[in-house]
C-alpha positions as CSV (number, residue, x, y, z in Angstrom):
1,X,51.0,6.9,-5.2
2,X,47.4,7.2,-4.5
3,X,44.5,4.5,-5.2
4,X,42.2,5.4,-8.0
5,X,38.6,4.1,-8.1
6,X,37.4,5.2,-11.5
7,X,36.8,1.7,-12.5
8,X,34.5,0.8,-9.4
9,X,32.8,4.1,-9.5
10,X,32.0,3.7,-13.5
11,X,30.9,0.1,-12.2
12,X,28.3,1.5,-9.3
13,X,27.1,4.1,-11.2
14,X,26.2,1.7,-14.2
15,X,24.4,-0.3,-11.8
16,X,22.3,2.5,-10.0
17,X,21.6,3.9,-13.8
18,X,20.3,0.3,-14.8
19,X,17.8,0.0,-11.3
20,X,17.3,3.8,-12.4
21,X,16.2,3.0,-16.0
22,X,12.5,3.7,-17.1
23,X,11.9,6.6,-14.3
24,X,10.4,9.8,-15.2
25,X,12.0,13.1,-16.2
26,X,15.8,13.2,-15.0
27,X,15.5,10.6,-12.3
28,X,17.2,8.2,-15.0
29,X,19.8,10.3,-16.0
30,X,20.9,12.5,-13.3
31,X,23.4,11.2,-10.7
32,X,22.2,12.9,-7.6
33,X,18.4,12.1,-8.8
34,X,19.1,9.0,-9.7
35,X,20.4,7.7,-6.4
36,X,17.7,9.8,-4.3
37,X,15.2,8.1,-6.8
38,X,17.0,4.1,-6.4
39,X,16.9,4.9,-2.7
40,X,13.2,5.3,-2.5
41,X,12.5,2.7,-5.2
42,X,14.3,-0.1,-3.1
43,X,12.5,1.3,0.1
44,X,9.4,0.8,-1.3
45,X,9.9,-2.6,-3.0
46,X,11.4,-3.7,0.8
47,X,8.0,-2.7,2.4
48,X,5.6,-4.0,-0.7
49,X,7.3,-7.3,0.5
50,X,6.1,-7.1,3.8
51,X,2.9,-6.2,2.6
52,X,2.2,-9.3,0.3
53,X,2.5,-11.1,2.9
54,X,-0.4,-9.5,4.7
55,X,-2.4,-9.0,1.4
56,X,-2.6,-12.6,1.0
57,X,-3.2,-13.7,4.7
58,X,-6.4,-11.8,3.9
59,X,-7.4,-13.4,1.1
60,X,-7.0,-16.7,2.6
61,X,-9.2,-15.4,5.3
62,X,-11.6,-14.1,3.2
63,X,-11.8,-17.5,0.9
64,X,-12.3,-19.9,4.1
65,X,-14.8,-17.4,5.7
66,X,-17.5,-18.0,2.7
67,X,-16.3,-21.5,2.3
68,X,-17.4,-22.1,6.1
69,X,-20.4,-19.7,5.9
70,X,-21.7,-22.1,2.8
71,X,-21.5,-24.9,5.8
72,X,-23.5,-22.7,8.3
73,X,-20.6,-21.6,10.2
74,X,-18.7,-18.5,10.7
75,X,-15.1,-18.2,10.0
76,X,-13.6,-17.5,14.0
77,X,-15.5,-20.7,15.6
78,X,-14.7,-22.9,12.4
79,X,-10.8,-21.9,13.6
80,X,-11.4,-22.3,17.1
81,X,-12.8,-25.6,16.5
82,X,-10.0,-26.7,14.6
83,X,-7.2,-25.3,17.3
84,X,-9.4,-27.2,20.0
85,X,-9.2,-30.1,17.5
86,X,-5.7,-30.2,17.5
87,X,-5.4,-29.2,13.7
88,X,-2.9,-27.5,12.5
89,X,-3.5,-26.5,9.1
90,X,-2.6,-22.8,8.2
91,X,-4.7,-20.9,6.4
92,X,-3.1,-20.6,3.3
93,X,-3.7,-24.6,2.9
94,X,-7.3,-24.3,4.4
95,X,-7.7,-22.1,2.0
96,X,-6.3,-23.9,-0.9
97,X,-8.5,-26.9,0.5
98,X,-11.9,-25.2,0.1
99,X,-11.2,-24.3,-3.4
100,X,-9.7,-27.3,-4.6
101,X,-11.5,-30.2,-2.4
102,X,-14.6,-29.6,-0.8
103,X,-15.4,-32.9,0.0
104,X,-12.1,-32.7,2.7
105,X,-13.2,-29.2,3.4
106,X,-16.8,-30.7,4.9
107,X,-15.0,-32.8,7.0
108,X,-12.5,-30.7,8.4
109,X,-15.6,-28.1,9.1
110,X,-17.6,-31.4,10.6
111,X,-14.8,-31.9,12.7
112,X,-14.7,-28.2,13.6
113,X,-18.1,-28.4,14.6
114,X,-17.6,-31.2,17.2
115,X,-14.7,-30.0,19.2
């Protein structure tokens, strides 16, 4: 007697019809749209991962570049000085320390400044 799979093909289906669910025309409703449609979806949310990551690197970058220009430096000798320093702060911290605590900030730039 042969194996049926109605029950986990009903169960696949129902979840590529739920990921599937508020897309235009039949891409939520047709089987062979709707998988061609998941497909891309998930390829796209994979990449717009990889993406944040660099999105936010640059904001960071941005932030601590006018923090350390409103200390009359620029942003690649202010790191420079730090990496000669022996700091090792990433950005996204530096960053967070310029907004939140300048007073830290001007001491981590002063100490920038003399390596």
């Amino acid at each position: 007697m042969r194996t049926k799979s109605a029950v986990y093909t009903r169960q696949r289906k129902k979840k590529y019809l739920r990921i599937a669910k508020g897309s235009y025309a039949t891409k939520k409703n047709r089987w062979r749209m709707v998988m061609q449609q998941v497909e891309r979806s998930l390829n796209y949310a994979y990449v717009g991962r990889k993406d944040n990551k660099a999105n936010f690197r640059t904001l960071w970058i941005i932030r601590l570049n006018a923090a350390v220009r409103e200390e009359g430096m620029s942003y690649n000798r202010f790191i420079s000085g730090l990496k000669k320093a022996n700091v090792a702060i990433d950005r996204k911290m530096l960053a967070d320390i310029a907004v939140n605590d300048s007073a830290s900030f001007k001491q981590l730039v002063e100490t920038a400044k003399s390596a």
